[in-house]
Structures are given as C-alpha cells and as structure tokens.
PyMOL Python script that loads the backbone (N, CA, C, O; Angstrom):
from pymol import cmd

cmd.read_pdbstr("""\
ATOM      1  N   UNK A   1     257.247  74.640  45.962  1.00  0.00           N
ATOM      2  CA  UNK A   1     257.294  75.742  46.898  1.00  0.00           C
ATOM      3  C   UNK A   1     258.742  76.041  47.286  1.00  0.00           C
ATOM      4  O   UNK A   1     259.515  75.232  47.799  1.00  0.00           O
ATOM      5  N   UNK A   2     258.974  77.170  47.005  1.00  0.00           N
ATOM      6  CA  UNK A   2     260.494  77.505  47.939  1.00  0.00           C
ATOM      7  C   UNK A   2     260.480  77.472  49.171  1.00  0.00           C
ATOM      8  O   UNK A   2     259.520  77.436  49.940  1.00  0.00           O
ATOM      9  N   UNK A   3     261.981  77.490  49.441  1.00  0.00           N
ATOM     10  CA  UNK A   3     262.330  77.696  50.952  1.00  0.00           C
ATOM     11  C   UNK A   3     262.705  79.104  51.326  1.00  0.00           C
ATOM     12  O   UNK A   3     263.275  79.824  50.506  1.00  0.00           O
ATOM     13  N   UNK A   4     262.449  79.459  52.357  1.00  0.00           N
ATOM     14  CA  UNK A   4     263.143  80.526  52.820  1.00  0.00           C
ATOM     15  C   UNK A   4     264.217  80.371  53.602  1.00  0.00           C
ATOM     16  O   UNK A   4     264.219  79.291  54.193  1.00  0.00           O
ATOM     17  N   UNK A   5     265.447  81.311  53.888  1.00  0.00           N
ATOM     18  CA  UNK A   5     265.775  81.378  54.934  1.00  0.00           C
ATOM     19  C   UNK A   5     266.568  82.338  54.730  1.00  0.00           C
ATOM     20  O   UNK A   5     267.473  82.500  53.913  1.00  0.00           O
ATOM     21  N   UNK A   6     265.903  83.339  56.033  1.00  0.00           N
ATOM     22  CA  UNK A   6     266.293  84.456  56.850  1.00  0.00           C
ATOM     23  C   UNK A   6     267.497  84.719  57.678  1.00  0.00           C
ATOM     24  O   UNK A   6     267.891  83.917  58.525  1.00  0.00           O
ATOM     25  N   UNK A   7     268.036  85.777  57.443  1.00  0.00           N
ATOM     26  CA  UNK A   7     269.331  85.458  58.599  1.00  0.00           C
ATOM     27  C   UNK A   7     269.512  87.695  58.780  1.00  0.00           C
ATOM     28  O   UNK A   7     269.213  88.535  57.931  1.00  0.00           O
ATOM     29  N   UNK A   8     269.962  87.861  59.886  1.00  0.00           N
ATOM     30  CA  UNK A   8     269.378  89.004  60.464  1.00  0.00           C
ATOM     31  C   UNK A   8     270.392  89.544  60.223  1.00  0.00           C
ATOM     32  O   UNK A   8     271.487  88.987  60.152  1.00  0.00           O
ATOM     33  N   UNK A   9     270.123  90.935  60.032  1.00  0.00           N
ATOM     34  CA  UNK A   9     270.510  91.939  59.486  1.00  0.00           C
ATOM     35  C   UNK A   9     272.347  92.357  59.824  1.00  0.00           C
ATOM     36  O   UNK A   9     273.285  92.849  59.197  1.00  0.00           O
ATOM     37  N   UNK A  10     272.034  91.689  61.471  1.00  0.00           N
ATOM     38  CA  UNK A  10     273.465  91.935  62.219  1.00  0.00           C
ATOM     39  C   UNK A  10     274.443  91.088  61.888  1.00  0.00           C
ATOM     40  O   UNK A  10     275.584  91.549  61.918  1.00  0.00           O
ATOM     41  N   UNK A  11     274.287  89.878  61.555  1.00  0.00           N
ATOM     42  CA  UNK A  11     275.167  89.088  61.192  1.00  0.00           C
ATOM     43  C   UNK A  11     275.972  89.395  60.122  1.00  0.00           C
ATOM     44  O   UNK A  11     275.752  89.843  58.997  1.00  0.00           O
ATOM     45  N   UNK A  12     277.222  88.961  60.889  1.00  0.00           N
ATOM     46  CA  UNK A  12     278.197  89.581  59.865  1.00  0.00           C
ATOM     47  C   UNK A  12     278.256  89.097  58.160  1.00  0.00           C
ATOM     48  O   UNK A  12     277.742  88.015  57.876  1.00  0.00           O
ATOM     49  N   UNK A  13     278.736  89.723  57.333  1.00  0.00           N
ATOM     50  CA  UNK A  13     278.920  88.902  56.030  1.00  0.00           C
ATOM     51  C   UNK A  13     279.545  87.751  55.504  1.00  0.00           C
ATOM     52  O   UNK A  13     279.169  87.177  54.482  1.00  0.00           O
ATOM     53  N   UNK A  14     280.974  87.252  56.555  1.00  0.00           N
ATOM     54  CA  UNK A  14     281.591  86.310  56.086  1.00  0.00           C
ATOM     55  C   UNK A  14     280.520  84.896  56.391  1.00  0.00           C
ATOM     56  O   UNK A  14     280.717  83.794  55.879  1.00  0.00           O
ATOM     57  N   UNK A  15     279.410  85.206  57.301  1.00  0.00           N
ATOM     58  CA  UNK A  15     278.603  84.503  57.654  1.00  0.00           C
ATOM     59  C   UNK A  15     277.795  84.114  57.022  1.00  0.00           C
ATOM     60  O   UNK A  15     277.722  82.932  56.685  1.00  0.00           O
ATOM     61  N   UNK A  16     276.701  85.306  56.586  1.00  0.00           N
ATOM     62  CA  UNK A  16     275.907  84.974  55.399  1.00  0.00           C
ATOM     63  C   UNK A  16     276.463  84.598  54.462  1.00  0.00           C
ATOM     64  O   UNK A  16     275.634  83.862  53.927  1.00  0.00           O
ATOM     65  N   UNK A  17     277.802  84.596  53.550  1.00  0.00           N
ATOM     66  CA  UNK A  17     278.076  84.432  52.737  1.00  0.00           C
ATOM     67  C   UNK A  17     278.674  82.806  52.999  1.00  0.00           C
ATOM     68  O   UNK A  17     279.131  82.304  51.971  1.00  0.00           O
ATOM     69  N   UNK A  18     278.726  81.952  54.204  1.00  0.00           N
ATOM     70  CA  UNK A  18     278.962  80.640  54.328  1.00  0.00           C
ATOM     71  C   UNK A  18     276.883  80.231  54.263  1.00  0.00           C
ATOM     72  O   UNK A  18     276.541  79.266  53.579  1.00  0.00           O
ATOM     73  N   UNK A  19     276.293  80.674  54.664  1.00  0.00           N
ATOM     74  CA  UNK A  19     274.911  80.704  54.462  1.00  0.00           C
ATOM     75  C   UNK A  19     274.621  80.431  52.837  1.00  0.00           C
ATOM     76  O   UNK A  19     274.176  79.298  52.649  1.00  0.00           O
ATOM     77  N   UNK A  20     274.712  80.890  52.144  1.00  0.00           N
ATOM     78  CA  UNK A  20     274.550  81.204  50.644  1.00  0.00           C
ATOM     79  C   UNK A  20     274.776  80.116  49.608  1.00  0.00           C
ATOM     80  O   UNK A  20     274.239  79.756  48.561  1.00  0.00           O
ATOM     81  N   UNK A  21     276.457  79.521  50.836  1.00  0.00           N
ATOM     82  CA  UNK A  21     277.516  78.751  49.944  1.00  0.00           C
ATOM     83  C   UNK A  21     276.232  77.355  50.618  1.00  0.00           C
ATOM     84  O   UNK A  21     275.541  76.571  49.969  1.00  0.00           O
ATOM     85  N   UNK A  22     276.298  77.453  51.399  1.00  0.00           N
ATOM     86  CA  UNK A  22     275.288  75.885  52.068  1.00  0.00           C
ATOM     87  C   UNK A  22     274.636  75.418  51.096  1.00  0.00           C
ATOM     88  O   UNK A  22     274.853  74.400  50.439  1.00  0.00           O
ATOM     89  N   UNK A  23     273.207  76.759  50.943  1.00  0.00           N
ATOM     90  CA  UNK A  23     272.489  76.774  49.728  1.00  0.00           C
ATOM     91  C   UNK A  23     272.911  76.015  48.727  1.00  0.00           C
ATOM     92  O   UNK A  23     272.784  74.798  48.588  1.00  0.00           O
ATOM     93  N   UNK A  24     273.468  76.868  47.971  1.00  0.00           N
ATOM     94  CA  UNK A  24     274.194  75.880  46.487  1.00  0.00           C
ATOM     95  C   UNK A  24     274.422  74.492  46.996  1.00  0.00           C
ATOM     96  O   UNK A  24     273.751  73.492  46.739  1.00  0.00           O
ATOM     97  N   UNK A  25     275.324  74.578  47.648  1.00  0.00           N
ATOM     98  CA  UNK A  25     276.098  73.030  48.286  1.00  0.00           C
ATOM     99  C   UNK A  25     274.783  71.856  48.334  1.00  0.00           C
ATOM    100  O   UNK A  25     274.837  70.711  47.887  1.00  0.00           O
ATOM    101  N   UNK A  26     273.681  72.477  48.971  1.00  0.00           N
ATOM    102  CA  UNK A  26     272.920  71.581  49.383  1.00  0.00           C
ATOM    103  C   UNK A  26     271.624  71.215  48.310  1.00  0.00           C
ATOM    104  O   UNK A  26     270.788  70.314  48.387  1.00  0.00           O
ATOM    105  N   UNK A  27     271.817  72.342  47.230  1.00  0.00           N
ATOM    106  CA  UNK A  27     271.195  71.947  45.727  1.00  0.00           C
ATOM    107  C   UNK A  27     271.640  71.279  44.836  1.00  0.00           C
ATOM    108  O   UNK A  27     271.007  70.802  43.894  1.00  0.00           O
ATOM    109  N   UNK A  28     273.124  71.160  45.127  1.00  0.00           N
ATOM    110  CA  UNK A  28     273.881  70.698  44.325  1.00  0.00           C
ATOM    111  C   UNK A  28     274.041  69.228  44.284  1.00  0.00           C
ATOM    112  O   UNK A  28     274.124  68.533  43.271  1.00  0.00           O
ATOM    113  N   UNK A  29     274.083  68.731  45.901  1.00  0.00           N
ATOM    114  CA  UNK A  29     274.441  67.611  46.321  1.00  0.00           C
ATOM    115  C   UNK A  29     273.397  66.754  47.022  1.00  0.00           C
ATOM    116  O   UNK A  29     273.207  65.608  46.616  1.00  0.00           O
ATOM    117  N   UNK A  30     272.748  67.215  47.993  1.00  0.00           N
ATOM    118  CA  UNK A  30     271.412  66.514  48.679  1.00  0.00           C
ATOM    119  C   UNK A  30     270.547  66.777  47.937  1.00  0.00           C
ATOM    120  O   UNK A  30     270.073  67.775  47.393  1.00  0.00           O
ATOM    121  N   UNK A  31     270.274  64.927  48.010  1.00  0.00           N
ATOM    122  CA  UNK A  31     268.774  64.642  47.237  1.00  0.00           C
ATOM    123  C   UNK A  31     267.337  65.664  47.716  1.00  0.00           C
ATOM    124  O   UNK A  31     266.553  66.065  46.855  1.00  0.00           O
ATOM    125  N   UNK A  32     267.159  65.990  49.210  1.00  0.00           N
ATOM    126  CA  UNK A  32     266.404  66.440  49.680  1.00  0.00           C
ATOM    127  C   UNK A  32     266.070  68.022  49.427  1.00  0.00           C
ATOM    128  O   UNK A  32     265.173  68.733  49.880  1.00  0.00           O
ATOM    129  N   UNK A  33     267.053  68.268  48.602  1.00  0.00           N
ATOM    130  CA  UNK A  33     267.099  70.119  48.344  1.00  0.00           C
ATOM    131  C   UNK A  33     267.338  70.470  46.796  1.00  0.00           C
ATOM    132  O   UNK A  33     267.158  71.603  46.348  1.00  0.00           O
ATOM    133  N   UNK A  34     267.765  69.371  46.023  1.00  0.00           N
ATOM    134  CA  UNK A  34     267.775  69.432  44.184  1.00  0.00           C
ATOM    135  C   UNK A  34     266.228  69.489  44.316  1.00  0.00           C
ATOM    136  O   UNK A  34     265.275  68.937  44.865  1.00  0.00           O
ATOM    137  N   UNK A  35     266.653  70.757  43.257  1.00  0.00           N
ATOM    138  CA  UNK A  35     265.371  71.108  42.274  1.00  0.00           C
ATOM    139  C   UNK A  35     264.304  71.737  42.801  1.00  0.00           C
ATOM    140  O   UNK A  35     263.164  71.788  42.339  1.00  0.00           O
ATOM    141  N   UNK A  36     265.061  72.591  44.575  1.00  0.00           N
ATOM    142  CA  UNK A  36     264.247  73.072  45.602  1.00  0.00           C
ATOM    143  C   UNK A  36     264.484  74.533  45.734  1.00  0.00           C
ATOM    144  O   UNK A  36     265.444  74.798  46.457  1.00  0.00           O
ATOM    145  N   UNK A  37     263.841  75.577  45.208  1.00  0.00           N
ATOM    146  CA  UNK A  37     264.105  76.792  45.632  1.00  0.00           C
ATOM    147  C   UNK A  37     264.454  77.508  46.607  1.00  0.00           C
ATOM    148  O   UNK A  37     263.742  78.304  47.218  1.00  0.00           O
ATOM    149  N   UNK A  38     265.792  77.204  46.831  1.00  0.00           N
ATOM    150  CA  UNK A  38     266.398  78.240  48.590  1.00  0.00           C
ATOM    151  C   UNK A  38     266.521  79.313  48.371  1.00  0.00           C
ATOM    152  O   UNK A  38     267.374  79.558  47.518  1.00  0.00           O
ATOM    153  N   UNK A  39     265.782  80.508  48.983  1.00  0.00           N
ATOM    154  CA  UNK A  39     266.483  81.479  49.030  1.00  0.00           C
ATOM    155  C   UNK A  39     266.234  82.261  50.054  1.00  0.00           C
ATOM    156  O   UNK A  39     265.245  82.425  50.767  1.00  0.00           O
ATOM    157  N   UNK A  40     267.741  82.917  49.999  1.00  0.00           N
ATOM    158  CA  UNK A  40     268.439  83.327  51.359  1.00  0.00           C
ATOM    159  C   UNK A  40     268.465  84.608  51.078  1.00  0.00           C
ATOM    160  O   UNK A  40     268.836  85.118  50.020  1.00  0.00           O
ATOM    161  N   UNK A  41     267.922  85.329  52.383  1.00  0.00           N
ATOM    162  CA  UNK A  41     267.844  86.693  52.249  1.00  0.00           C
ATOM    163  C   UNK A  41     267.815  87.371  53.292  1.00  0.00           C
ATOM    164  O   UNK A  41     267.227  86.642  54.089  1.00  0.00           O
ATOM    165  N   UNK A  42     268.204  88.775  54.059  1.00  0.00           N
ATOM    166  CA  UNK A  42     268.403  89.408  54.952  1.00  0.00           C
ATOM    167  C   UNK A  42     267.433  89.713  55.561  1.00  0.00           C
ATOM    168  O   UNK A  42     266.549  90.077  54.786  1.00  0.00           O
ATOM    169  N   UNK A  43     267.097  89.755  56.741  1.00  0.00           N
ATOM    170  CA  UNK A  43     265.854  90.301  57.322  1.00  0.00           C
ATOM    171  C   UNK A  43     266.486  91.003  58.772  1.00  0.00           C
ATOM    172  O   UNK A  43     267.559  91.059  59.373  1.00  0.00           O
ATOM    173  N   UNK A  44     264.496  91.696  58.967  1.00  0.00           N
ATOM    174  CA  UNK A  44     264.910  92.142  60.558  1.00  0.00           C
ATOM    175  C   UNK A  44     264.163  91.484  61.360  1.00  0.00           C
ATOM    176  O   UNK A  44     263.012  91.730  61.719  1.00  0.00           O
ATOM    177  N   UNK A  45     265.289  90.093  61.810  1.00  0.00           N
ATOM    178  CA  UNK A  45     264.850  89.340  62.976  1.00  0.00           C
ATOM    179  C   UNK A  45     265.565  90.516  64.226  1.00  0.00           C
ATOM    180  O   UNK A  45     266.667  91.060  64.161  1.00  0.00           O
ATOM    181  N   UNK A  46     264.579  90.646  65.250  1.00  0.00           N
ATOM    182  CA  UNK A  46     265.514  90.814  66.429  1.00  0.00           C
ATOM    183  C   UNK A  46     265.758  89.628  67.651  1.00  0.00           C
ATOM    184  O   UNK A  46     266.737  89.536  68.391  1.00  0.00           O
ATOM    185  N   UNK A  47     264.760  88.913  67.620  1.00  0.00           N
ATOM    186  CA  UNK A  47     265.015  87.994  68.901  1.00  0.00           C
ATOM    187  C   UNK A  47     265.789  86.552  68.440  1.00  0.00           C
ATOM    188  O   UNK A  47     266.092  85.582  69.135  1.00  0.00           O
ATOM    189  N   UNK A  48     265.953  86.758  67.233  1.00  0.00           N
ATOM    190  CA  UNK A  48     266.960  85.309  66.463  1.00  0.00           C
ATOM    191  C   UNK A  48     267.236  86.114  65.867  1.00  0.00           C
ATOM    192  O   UNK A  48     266.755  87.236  65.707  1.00  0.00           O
ATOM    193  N   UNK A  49     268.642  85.257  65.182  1.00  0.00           N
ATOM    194  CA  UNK A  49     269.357  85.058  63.680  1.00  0.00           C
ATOM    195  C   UNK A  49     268.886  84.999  62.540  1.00  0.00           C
ATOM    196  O   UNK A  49     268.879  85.710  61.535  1.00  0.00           O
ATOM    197  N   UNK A  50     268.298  83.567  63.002  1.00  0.00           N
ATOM    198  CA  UNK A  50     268.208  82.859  61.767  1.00  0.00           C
ATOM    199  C   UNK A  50     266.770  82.392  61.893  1.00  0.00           C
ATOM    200  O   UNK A  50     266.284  82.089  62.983  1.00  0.00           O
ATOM    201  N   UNK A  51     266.122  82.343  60.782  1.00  0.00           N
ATOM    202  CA  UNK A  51     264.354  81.650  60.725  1.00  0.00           C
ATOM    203  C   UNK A  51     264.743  81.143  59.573  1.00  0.00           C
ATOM    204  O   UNK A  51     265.540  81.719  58.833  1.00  0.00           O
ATOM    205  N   UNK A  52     264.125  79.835  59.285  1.00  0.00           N
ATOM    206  CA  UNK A  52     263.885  78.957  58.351  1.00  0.00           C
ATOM    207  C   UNK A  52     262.566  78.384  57.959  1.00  0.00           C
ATOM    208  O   UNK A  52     261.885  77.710  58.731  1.00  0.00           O
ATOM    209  N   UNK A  53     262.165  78.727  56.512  1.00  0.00           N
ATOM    210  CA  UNK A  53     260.701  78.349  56.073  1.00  0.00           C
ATOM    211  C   UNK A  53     260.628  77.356  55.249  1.00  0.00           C
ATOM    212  O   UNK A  53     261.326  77.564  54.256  1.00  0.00           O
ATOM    213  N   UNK A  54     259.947  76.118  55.227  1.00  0.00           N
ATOM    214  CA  UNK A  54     259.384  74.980  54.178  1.00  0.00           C
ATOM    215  C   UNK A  54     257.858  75.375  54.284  1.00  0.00           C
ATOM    216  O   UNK A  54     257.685  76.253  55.128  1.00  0.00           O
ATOM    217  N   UNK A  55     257.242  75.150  53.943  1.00  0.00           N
ATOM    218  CA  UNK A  55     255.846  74.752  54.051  1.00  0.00           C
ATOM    219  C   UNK A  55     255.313  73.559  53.847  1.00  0.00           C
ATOM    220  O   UNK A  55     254.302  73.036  54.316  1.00  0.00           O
ATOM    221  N   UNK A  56     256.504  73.001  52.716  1.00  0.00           N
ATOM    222  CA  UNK A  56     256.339  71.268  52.308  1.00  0.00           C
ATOM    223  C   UNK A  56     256.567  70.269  53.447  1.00  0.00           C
ATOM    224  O   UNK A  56     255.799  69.322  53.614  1.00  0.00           O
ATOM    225  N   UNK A  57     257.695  70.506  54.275  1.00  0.00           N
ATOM    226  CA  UNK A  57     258.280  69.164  54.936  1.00  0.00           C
ATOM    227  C   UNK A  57     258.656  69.901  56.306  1.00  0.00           C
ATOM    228  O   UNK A  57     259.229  70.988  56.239  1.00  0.00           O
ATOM    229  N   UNK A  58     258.307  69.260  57.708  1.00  0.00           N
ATOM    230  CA  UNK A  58     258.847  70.720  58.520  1.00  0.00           C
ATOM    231  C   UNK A  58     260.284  69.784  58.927  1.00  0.00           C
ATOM    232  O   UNK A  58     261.305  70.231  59.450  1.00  0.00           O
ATOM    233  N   UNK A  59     260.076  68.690  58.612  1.00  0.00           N
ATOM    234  CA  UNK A  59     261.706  67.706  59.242  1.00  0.00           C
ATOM    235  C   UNK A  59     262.957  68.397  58.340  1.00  0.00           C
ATOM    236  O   UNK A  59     264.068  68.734  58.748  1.00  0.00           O
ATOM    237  N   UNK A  60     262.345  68.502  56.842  1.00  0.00           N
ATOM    238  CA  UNK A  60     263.623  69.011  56.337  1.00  0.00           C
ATOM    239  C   UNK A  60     263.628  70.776  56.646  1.00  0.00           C
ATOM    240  O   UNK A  60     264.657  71.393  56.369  1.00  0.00           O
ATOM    241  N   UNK A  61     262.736  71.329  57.078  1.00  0.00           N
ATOM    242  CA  UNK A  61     262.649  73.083  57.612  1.00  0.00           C
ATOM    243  C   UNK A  61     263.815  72.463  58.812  1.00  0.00           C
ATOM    244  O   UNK A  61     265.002  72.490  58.487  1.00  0.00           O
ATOM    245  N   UNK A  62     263.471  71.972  60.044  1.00  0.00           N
ATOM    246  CA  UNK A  62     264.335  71.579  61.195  1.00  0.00           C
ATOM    247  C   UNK A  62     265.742  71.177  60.450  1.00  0.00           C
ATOM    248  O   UNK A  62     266.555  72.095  60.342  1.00  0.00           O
ATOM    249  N   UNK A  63     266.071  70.016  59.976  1.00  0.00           N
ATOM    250  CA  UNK A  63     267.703  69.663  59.616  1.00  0.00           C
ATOM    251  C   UNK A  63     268.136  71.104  58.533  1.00  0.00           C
ATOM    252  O   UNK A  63     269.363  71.177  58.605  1.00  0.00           O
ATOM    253  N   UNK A  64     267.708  72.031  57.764  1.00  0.00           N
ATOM    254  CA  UNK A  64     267.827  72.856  57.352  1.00  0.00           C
ATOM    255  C   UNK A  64     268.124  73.917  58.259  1.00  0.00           C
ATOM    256  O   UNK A  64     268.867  74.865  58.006  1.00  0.00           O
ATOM    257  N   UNK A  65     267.478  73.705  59.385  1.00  0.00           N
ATOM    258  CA  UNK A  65     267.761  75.296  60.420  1.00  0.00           C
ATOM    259  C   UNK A  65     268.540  74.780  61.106  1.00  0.00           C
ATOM    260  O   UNK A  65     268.885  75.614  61.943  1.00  0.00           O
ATOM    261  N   UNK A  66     269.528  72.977  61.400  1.00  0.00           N
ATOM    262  CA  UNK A  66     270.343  73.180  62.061  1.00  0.00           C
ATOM    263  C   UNK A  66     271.483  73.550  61.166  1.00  0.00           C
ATOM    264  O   UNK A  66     272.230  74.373  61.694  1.00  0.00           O
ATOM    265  N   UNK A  67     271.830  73.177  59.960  1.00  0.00           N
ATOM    266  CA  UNK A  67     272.758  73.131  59.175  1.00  0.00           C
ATOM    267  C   UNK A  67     272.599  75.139  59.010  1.00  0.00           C
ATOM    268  O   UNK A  67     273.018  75.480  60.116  1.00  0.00           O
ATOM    269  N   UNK A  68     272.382  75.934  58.553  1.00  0.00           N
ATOM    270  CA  UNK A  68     272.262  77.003  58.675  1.00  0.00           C
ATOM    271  C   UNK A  68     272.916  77.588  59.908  1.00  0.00           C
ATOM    272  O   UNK A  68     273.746  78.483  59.751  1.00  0.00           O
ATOM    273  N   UNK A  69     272.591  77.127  61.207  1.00  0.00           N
ATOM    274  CA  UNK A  69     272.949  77.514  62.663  1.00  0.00           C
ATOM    275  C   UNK A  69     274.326  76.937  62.201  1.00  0.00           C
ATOM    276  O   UNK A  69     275.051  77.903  61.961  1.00  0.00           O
ATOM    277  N   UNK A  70     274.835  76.032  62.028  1.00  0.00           N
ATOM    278  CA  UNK A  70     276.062  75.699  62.237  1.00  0.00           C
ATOM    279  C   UNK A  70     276.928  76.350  61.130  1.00  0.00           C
ATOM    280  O   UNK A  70     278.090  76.576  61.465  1.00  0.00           O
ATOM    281  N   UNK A  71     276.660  76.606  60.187  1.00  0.00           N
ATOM    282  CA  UNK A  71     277.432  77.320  58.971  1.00  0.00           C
ATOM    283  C   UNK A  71     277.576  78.901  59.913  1.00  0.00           C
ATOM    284  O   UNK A  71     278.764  79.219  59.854  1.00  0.00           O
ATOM    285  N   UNK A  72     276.981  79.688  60.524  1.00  0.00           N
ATOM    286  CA  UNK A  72     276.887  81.033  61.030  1.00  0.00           C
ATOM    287  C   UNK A  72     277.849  80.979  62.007  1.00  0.00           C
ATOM    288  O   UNK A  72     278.552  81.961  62.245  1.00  0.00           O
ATOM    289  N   UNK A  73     278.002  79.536  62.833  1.00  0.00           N
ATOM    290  CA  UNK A  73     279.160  79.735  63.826  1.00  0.00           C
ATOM    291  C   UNK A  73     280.381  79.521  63.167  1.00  0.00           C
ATOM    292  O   UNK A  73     281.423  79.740  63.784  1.00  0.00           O
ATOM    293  N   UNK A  74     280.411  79.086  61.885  1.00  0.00           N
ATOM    294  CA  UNK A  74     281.885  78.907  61.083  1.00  0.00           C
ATOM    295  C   UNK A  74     282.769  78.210  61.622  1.00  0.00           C
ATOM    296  O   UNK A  74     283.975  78.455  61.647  1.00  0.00           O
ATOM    297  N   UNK A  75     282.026  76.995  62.239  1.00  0.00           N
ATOM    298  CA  UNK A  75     283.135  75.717  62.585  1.00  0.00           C
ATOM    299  C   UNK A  75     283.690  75.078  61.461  1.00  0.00           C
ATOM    300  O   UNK A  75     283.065  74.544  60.545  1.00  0.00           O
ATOM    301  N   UNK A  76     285.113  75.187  61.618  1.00  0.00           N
ATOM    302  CA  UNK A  76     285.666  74.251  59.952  1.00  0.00           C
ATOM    303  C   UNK A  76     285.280  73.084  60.415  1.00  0.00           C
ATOM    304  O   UNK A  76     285.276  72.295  59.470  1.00  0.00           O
ATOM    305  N   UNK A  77     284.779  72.302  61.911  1.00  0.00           N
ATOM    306  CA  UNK A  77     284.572  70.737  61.807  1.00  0.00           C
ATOM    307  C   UNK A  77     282.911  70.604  61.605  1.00  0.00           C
ATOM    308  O   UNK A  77     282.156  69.679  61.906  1.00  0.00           O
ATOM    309  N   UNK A  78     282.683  71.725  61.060  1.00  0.00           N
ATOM    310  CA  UNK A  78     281.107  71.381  60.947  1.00  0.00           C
ATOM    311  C   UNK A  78     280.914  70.346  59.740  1.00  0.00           C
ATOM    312  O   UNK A  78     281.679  70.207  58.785  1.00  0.00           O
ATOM    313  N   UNK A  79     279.924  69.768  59.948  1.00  0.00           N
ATOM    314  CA  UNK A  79     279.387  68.513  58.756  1.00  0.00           C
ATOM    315  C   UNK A  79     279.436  68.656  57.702  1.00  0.00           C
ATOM    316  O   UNK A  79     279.737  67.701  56.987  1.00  0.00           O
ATOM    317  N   UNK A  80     279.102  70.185  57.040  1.00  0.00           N
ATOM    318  CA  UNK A  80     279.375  70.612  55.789  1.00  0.00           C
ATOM    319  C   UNK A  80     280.870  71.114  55.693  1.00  0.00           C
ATOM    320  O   UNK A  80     281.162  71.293  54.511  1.00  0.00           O
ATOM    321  N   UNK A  81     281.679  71.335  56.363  1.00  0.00           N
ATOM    322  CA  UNK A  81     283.086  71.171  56.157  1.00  0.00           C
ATOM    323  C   UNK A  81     283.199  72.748  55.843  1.00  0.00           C
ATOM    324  O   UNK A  81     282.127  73.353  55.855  1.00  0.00           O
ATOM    325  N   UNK A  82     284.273  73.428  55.585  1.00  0.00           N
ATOM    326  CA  UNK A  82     284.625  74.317  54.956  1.00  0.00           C
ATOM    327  C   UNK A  82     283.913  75.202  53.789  1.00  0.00           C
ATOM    328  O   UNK A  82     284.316  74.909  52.663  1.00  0.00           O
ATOM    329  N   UNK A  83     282.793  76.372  53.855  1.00  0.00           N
ATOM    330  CA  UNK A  83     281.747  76.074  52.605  1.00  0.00           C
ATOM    331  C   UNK A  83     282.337  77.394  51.658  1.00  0.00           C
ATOM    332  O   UNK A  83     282.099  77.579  50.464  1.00  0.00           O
ATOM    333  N   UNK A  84     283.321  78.395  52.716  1.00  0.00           N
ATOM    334  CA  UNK A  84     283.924  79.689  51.857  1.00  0.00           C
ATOM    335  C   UNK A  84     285.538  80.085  52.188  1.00  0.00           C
ATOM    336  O   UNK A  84     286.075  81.027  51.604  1.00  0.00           O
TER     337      UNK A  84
END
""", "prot")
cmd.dss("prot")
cmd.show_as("cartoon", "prot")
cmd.util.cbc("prot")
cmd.orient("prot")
C-alpha cells in the first residue's frame, strides 16, 4: 500500500520541494520506508498543511507526519539535516 502525503496548496515551493527531497531520502535510507510507495502531492487542505496517510502502520503515518512538519519549517538543525 502507498503512502500519502498531502501538503496544501499555500505552502510555498522551496517547502514542498524539501518535502519531496525527505521522500527519496527516506526510501533511500530508512529501513521503514524502502520499497514503500510515498507520494507527495498538493492538495486543498484548509485547516492544516500537511495530512499524512499509511493504512499499514499508523506509528510510522505519526513519525512520518512529524518528519514532514519539520522539513516545511526548514530548520537546517532538523534530524534530517539539510534535504535541498
């Protein structure tokens, strides 16, 4: 089953596009997301940002929607470091 994750229409691009980079990053490298269909795509949330879908696991939906939240605020000391 893929994942989703949503990120709203308003958010700027340099944002989504650290969003995107996560993705890869986190197919690439965490065991928990190889060989896991992410995909990231624009929507119209209005009362959030960001929504995140598993249907498989909701612990990895949760550590997935924090890592997402933190890539959008574009902290270079975030956990994933620098992603664009």
């Amino acid at each position: 089953m893929a994942i989703s994750i949503t990120v709203a229409r308003g958010v700027p691009d340099d944002a989504y596009a650290r969003v995107v980079a996560l993705a890869r990053e986190l197919q690439a490298s965490d065991a928990n997301f190889q060989g896991v269909d992410l995909q990231v795509q624009r929507g119209d949330l209005t009362a959030v940002a960001l929504k995140v879908s598993d249907g498989d696991d909701a612990m990895r939906e949760r550590l997935l929607w924090l890592l997402v939240a933190d890539a959008l605020k574009g902290d270079p000391d975030s956990v994933m470091g620098a992603l664009c």
